[in-house]
C-alpha positions in Angstrom: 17.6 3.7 15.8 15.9 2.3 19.2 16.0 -1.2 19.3 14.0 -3.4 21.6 14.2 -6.9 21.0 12.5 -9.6 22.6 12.5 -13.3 21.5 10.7 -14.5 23.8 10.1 -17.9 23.0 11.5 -20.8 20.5 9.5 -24.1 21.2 10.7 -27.1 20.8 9.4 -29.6 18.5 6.4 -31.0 18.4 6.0 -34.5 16.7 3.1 -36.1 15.4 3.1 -39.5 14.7 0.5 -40.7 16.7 -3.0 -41.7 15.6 -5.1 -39.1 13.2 -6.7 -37.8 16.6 -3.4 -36.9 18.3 -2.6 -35.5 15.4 -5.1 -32.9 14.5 -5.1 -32.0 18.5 -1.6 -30.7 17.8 -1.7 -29.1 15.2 -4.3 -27.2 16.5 -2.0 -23.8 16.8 -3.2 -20.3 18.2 -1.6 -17.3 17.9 -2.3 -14.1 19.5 -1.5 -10.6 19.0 0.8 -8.8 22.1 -2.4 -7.1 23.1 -4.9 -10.4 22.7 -7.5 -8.4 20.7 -6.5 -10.7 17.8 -6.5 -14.5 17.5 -5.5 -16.9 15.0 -6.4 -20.2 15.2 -4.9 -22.9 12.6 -5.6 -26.7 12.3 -6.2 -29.5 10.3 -9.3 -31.9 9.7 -10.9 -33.9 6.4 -12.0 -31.9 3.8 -14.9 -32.2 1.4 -12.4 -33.6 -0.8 -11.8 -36.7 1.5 -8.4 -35.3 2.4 -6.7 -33.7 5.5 -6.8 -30.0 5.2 -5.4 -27.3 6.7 -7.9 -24.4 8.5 -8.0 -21.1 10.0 -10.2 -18.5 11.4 -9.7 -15.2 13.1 -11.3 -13.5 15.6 -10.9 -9.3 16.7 -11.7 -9.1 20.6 -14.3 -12.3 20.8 -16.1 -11.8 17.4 -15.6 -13.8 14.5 -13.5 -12.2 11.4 -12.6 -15.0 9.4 -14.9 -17.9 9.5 -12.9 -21.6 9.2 -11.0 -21.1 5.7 -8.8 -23.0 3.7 -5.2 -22.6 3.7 -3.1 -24.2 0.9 -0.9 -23.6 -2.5 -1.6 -25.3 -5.7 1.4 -26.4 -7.3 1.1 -28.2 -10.8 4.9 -30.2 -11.0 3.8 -33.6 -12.4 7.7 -34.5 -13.0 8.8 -33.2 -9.8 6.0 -35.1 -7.6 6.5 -38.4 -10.1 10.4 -37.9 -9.3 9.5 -38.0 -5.6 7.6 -41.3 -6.0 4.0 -39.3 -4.6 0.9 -40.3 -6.6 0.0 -37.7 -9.4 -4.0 -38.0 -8.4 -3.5 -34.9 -5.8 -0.4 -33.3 -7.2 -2.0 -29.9 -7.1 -3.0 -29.8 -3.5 0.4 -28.9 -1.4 -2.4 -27.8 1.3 -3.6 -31.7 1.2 -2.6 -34.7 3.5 0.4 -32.6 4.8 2.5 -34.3 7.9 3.0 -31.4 10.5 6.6 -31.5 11.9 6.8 -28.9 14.5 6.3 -25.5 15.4 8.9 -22.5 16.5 7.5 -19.5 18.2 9.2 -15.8 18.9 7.7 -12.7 20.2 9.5 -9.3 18.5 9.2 -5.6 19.7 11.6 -3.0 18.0 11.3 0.3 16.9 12.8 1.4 13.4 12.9 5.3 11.7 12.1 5.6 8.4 13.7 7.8 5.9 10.2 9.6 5.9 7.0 8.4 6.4 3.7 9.7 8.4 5.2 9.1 11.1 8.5 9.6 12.8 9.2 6.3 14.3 7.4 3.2 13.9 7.2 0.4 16.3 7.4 -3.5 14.7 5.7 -6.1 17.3 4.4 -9.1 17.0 4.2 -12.7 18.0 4.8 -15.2 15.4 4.8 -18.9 15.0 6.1 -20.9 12.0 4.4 -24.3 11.6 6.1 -26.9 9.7 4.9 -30.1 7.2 6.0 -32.5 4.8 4.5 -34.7 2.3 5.8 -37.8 0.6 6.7 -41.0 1.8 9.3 -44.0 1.1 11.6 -46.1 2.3 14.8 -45.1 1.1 17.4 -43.9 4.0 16.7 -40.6 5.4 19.4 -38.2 4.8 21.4 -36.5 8.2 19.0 -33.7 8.4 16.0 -36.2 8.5 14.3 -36.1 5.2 14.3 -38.4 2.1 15.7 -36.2 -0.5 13.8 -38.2 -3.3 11.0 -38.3 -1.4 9.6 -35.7 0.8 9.2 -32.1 0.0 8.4 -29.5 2.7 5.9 -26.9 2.9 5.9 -23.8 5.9 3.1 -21.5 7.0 4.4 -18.8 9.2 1.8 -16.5 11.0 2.3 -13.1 12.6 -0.3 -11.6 15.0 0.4 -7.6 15.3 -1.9 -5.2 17.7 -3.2 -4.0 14.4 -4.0 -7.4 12.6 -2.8 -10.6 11.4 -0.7 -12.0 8.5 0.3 -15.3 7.1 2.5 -16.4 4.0 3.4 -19.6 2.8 7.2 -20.8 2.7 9.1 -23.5 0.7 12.3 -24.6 2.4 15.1 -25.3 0.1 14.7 -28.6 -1.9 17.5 -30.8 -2.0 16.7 -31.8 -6.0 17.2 -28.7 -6.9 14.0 -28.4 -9.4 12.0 -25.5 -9.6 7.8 -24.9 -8.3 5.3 -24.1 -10.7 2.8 -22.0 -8.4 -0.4 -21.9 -9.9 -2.5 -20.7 -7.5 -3.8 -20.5 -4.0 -6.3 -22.8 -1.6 -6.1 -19.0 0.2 -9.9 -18.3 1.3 -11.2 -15.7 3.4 -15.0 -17.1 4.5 -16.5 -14.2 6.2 -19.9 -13.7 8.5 -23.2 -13.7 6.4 -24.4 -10.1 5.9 -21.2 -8.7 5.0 -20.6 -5.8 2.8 -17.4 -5.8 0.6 -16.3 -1.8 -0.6 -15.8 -3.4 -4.6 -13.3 -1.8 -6.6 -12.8 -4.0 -10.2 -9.8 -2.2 -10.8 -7.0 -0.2 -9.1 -8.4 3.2 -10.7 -11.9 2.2 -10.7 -15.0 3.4 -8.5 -16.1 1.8 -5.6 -19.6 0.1 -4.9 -21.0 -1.2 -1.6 -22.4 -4.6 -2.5 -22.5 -8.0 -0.6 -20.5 -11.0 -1.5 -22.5 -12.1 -4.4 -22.9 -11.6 -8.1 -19.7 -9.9 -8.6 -19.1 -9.6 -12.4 -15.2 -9.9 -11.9 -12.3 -10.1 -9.0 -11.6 -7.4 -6.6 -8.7 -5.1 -5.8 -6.8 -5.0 -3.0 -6.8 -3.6 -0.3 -10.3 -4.8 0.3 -12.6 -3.0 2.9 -15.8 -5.1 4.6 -18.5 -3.8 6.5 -19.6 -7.0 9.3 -22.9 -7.1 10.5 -21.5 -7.0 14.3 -20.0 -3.6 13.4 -16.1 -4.3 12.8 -14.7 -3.0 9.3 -12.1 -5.6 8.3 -9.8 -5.2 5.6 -7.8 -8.0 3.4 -4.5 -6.8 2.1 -1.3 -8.1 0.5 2.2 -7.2 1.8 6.1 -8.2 0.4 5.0 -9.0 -3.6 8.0 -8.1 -5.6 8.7 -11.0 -7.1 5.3 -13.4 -7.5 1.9 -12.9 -9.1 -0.3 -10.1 -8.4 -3.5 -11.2 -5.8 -7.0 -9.9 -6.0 -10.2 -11.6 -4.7 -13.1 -13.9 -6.6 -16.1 -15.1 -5.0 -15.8 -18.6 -4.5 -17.7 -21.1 -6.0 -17.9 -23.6 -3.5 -19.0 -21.6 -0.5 -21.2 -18.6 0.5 -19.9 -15.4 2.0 -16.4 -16.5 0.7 -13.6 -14.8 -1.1 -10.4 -16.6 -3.0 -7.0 -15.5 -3.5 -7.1 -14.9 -6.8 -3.4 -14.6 -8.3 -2.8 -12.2 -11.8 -1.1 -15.7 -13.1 1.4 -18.6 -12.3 4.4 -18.7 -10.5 7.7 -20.0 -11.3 9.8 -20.2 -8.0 13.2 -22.0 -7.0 13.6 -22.6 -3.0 14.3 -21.1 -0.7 11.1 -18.9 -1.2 8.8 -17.5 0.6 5.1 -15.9 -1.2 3.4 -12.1 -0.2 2.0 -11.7 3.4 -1.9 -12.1 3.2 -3.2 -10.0 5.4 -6.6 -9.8 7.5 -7.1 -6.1 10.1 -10.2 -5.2 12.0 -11.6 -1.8 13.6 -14.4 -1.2 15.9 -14.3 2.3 14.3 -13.3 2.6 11.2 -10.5 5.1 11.4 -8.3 2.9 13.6 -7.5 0.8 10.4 -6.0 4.1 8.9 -3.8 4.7 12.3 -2.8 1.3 11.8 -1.6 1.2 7.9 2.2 0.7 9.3 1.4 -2.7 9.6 2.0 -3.1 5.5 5.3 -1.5 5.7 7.1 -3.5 9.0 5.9 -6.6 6.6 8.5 -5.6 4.2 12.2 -6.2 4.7 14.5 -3.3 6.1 16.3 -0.5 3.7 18.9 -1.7 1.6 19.9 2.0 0.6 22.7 3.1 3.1 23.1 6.6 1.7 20.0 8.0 1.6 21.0 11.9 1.5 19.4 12.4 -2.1 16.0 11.4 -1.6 13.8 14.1 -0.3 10.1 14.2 -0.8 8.5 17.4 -1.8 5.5 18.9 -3.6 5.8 18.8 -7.6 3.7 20.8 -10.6 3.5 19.0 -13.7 4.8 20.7 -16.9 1.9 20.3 -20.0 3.4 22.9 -21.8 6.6 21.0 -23.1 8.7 24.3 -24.8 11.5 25.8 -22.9 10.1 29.0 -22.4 7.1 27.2 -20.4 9.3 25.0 -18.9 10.9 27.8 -17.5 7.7 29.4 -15.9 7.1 26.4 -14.6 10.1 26.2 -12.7 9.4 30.3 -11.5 5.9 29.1 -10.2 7.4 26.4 -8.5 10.2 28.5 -6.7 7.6 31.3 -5.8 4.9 28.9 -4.3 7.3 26.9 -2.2 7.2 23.7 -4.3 10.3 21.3 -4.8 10.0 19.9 -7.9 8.4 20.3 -11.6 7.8 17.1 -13.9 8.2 17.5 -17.9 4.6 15.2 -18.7 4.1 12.6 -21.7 5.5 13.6 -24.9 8.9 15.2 -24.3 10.7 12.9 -26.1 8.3 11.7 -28.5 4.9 9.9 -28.6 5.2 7.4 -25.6 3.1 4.2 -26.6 5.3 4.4 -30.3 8.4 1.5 -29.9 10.7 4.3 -31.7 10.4 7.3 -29.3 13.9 7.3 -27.7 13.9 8.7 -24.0 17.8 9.3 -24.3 16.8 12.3 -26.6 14.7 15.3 -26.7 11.0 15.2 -29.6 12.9 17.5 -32.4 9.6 18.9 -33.1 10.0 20.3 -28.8 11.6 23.1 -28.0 13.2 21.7 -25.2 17.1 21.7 -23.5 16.4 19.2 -19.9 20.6 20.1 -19.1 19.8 23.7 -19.5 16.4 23.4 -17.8 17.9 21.4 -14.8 20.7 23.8 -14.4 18.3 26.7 -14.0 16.0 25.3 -12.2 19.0 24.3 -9.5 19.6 27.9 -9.2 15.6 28.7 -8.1 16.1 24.9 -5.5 13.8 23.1 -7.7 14.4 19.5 -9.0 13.4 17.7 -12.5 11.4 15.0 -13.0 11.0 13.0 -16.4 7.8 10.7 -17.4 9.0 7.9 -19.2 6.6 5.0 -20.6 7.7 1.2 -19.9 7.8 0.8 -23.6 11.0 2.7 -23.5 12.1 1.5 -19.7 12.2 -1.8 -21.0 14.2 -0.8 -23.8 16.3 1.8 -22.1 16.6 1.2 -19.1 20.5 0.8 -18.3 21.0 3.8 -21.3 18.9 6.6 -19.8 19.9 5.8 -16.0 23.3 7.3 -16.3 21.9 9.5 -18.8 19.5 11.5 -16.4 21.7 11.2 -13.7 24.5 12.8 -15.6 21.7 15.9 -16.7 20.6 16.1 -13.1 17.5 15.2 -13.0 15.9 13.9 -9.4 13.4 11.4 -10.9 11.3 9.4 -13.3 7.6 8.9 -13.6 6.9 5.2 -14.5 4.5 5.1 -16.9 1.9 2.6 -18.1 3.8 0.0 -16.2 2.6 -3.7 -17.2 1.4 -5.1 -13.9 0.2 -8.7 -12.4 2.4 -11.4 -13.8 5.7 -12.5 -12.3 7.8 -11.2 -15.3 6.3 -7.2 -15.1 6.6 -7.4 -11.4 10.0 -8.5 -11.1 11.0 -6.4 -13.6 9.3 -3.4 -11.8 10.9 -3.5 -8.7 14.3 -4.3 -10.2 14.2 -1.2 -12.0 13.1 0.4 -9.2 16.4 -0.8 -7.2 18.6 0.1 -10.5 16.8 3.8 -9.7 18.7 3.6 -6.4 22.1 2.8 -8.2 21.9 6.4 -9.9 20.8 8.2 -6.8 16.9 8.6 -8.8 13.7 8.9 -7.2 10.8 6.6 -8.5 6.9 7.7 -9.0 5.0 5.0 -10.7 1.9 6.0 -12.3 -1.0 3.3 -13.5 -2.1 0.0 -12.2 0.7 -0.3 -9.7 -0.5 -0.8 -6.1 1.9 -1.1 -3.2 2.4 -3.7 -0.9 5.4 -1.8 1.2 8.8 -2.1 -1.0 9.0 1.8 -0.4 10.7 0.5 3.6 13.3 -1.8 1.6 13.7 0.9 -1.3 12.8 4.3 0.2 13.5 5.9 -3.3 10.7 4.3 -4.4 8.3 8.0 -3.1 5.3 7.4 -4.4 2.7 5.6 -7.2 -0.3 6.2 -8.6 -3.0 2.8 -8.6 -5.5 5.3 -7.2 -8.8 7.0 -9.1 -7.9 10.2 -8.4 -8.2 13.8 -9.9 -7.1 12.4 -13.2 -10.6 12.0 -13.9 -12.4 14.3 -11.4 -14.4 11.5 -9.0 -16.7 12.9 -6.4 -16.7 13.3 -2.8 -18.0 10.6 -1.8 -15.4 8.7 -3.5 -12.8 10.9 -1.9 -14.6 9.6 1.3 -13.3 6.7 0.5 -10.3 6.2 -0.3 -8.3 6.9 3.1 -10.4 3.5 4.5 -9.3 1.3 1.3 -6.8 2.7 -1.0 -4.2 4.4 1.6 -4.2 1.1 3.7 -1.8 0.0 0.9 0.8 2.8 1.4 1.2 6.3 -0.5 -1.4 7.2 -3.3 -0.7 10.0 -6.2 -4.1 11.8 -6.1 -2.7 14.5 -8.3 -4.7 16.9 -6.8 -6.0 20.1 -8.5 -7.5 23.5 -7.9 -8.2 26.0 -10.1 -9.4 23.7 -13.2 -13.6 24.4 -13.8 -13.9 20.8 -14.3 -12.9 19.5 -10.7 -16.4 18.8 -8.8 -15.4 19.4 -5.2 -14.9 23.1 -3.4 -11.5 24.6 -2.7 -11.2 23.9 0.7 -11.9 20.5 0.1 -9.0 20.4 -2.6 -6.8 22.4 0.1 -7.5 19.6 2.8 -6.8 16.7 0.7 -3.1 17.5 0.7 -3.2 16.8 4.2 -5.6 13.8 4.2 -3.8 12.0 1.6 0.0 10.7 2.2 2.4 10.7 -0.4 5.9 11.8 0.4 5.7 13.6 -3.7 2.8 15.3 -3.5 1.4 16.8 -7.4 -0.5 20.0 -7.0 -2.1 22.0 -9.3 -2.5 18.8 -11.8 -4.6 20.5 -14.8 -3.6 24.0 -13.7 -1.1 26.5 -15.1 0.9 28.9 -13.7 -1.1 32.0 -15.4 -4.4 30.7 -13.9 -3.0 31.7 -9.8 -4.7 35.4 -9.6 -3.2 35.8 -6.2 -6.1 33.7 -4.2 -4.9 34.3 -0.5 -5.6 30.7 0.2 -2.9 29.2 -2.0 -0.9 30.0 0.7 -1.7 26.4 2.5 -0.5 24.5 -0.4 2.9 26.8 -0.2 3.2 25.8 3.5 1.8 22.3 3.2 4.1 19.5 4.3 4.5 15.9 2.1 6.1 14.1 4.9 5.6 13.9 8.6 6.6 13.4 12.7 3.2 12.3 13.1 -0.1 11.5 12.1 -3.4 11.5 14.2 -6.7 10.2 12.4 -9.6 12.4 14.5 -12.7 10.8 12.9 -14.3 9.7 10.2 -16.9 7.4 8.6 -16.4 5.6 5.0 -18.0 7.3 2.6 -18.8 10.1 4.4 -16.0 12.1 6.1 -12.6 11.6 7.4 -11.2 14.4 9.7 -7.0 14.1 10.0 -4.4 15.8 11.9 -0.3 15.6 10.9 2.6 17.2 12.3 5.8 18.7 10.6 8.1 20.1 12.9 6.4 22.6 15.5 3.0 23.0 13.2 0.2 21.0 12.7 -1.9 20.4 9.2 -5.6 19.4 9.7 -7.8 18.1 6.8 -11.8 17.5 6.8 -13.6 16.6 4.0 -17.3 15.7 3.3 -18.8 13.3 1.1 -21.2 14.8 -0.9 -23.5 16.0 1.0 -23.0 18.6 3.6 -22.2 18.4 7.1 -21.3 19.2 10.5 -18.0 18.3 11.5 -16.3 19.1 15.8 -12.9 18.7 15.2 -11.2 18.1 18.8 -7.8 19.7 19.7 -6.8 17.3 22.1 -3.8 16.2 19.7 -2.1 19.7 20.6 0.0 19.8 23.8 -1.5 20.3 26.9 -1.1 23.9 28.2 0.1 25.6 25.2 -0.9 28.5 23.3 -1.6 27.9 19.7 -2.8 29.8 17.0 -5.0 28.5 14.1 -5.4 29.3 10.9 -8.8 28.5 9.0 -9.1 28.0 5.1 -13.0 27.3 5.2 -15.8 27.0 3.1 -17.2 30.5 2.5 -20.4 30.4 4.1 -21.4 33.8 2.9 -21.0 33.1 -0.7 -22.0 29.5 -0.9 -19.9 29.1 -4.2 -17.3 26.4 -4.9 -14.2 28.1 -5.6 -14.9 30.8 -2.4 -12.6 29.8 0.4 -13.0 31.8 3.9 -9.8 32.5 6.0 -10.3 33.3 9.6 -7.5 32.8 12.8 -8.3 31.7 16.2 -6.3 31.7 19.2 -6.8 27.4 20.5 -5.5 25.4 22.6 -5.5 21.3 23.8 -9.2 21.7 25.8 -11.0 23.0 22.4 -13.3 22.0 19.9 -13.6 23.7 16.6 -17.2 22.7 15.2 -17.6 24.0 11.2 -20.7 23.3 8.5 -19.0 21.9 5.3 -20.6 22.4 2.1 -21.8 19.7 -0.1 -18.5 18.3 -1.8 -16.5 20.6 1.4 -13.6 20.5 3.6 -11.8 22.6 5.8 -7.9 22.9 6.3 -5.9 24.2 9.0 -2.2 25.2 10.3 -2.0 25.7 14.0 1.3 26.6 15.5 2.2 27.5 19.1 
């Protein structure tokens, strides 16, 4: 791996014991991304409240992002702060009256590979600064590291500006009592410019709405997309949250144009600990939020998996016929059209939300042998996945690991998981990393949004926390989701093809296995392998890549169409799509080298036909200087393979 470190700078301390004046002027921090385009700008001053609070704002090349906001963590430890000797009457308020101690500042630029990704290498760089505060006071001797252990507790806010936005996350140094923090929310606000438009999504599956922020009827997921008046799209995410409480967004009551962290539930932490990256990214255009989605990921700790041999992404087709003899086309269909895997759905071992259904054993009432399928699907080079519901992983768990592992299988499919609370989601991630201990690949299906543990636990492929061809949205929404959803990380569209019921054409199906990452990639989600008549176009999905060297996002408007290029060894995979209406789409070449040859081939819209499920395939000899301009249909896309 290349390696470029920098630390470029570790200030010394900066104390502040002077009068409330000289105070707030030093606390008054500013970060700034390597390029500048980003600046963060903490400090403290009297709240509403009567007490000193602690501020930011952002800007994204001179305009305002993030209006002044409070910063802060609630923390409800009425023993612990009477313990200390610091009045009860603000107990709750760790963002209140805090004592800023110093600041240490570093600048970092390296370059790490991941096992896959969309994207061969991917370059980490920021400049960070950790601010430092206590609370408390007494008279009791300070101890040799300078704080009264009955008396003080600390509080850290550490800030990281990237090139492609900004992060912060609160930290609790370790406490010298020894007691435990009951987290119970977060002074976390995001005040943004009047006029802005927030992309709502109520839930991780739900449908999106453009509406401003006011009058929601609940909290928002995250990622969260904005349209600002001046032009910028900003997004709000959350990175590193295995082991606290879920965040969405609420509009605040106190102030207009103002979003809250909203956590699923309280914490219970022991120090040393540090809470989830918030994050805040801006665009001039839209798409550059997309290029920029590695920002999620290099928030996340490194891999902990040293062998990594036995996890490889591929393509997968679900199994709904759960009988051997099915099975076994299955596994023929998957062989002939180039997949890598087939998954044995909901039901194989019973009926999944029932406490009884044991996943260490086969439904009698199935015709079903999983060691006899796996070993016959090894011969064709096709893997097994298993579904299994969390009502038997949290029953099973440390049974069926060695179990499938000792059948053969690659995989599971979490499903149903419980999500939000502490509890689910450190239990979630733990099994996840118990996964990794029997050399088995994870998909998690549901509620489950990442925040980037797929870096630290690569086995980890895939999830689902996307609305997706499940329940057969529209364009439009497809439109959509790269600028909001696929911020986060992978999504499990489970796309489909020849079912009557899907509402977008072909080619638009065809090009969303290129639009949308995931390193296990379902096709054909309703479809079975008697429905393939031979279509031509098929082909593409055979060829189609899950995992890539690199990724180019040409163009695109939310809502309306994103055009993206990715390459997989000497080819390149375009995908276009169009919102619902129809459209005319250049798509420039300048992403191929210059001066070579290539040759293109063209799964279009049939123009001549006009019908949905009519796809036209044309080759054209290109090369870096051209651009390739097409008429989508309503609901339409194009896809493409050029290759010198």
């Amino acid at each position: 791996m290349r390696k470029l470190i920098s630390i470029l700078a570790l200030s010394a301390i900066l104390t502040a014991n002077a009068s409330a004046e000289t105070l707030l002027k030093e606390t008054e921090t500013i970060v700034k991304s390597p390029d500048g385009r980003y600046e963060f700008v903490f400090y403290q001053k009297q709240s509403a409240r009567g007490e000193k609070q602690m501020y930011y704002r952002i800007s994204f090349e001179g305009e305002s992002v993030i209006e002044e906001s409070e910063l802060g963590i609630l923390i409800d430890n009425k023993l612990f702060e009477s313990a200390l000797g610091i009045p009860n009457d603000h107990c709750e308020h760790w963002g209140d009256n805090l004592a800023f101690t110093g600041t240490e500042r570093k600048s970092i630029d390296e370059t790490w590979c991941p096992v896959y990704g969309e994207r061969r290498s991917i370059r980490d760089r920021y400049n960070e600064a950790v601010l430092w505060f206590q609370k408390g006071t007494g008279t009791s001797p300070a101890t040799s590291d300078g704080y009264d252990k009955r008396r003080f507790y600390r509080l850290n806010l550490t800030v990281r500006a990237y090139n492609e936005g900004v992060a912060f996350r609160y930290a609790f140094p370790e406490a010298t009592n020894g007691l435990f923090l009951h987290v119970v929310g977060e002074q976390t606000r995001f005040t943004l410019p009047e006029g802005t438009l927030a992309y709502y999504e109520r839930w991780a599956q739900g449908p999106y709405s453009l509406l401003p922020l006011k009058d929601w009827q609940d909290e928002c997921e995250r990622p969260l997309t904005l349209r600002l008046r001046n032009g910028l799209t900003v997004a709000l995410a959350e990175a590193a949250m295995t082991d606290y409480a879920r965040m969405k967004f609420r509009l605040s009551e106190k102030k207009n144009n103002t979003l809250q962290a909203s956590l699923y539930d309280s914490v219970d932490v022991t120090t040393p600990y540090e809470t989830p990256w918030r994050i805040v990214m801006a665009a001039k255009k839209p798409v550059e939020m997309i290029a920029n989605n590695d920002l999620i990921l290099n928030l996340n700790p490194p891999r902990e998996i040293k062998n990594t041999g036995w996890i490889k992404p591929g393509k997968a087709i679900r199994v709904t016929r759960l009988n051997q003899a099915d099975a076994l086309k299955y596994v023929d269909f998957a062989a002939e059209r180039h997949l890598q895997y087939v998954h044995l759905d909901a039901g194989w071992y019973g009926k999944e939300f029932l406490m009884e259904s044991d996943a260490t054993k086969v439904d009698p009432a199935k015709d079903l042998d999983i060691p006899e399928l796996v070993k016959y699907a090894g011969t064709k080079g096709i893997g097994v996945f298993l579904y299994v519901n969390q009502r038997a992983l949290s029953r099973q768990l440390d049974d069926i690991l060695p179990l499938y592992q000792k059948w053969g299988v690659k995989g599971i499919k979490f499903g149903f998981v419980q999500v939000g609370n502490q509890h689910w989601t450190i239990w979630l991630h733990d099994a996840v990393k118990k996964c990794a201990e029997h050399e088995l690949m994870v998909d998690i299906h549901d509620e489950y949004r990442p925040t980037g543990f797929s870096r630290t636990f690569p086995n980890l492929l895939t999830q689902e926390g996307i609305r997706g061809n499940e329940e057969f949205p529209d364009a439009t929404h497809n439109t959509i989701l790269p600028f909001t959803r696929f911020l986060a990380g992978a999504g499990d569209y489970t796309i489909c093809y020849f079912d009557p019921r899907v509402k977008t054409t072909h080619a638009h199906q065809l090009a969303l296995s290129v639009v949308y990452y995931s390193p296990l990639q379902f096709l054909y989600w309703y479809d079975t392998p008697d429905r393939y008549e031979g279509e031509p176009e098929i082909e593409f999905f055979d060829r189609v890549k899950t995992v890539w060297d690199d990724t180019r996002v040409i163009d695109g408007v939310i809502g309306e169409y994103v055009v993206t290029a990715r390459r997989g060894g000497d080819e390149w995979f375009v995908g276009a799509i169009t919102n619902n209406d129809a459209r005319e789409i250049s798509i420039p070449l300048a992403f191929l080298d210059k001066g070579g040859k290539y040759v293109a081939k063209i799964y279009a819209d049939d123009d001549k036909t006009a019908t949905r499920t009519k796809v036209a395939i044309t080759e054209k000899v290109v090369n870096q200087k051209d651009i390739l301009k097409f008429r989508l249909q309503a609901s339409g896309g194009v896809a493409m393979i050029i290759k010198k």
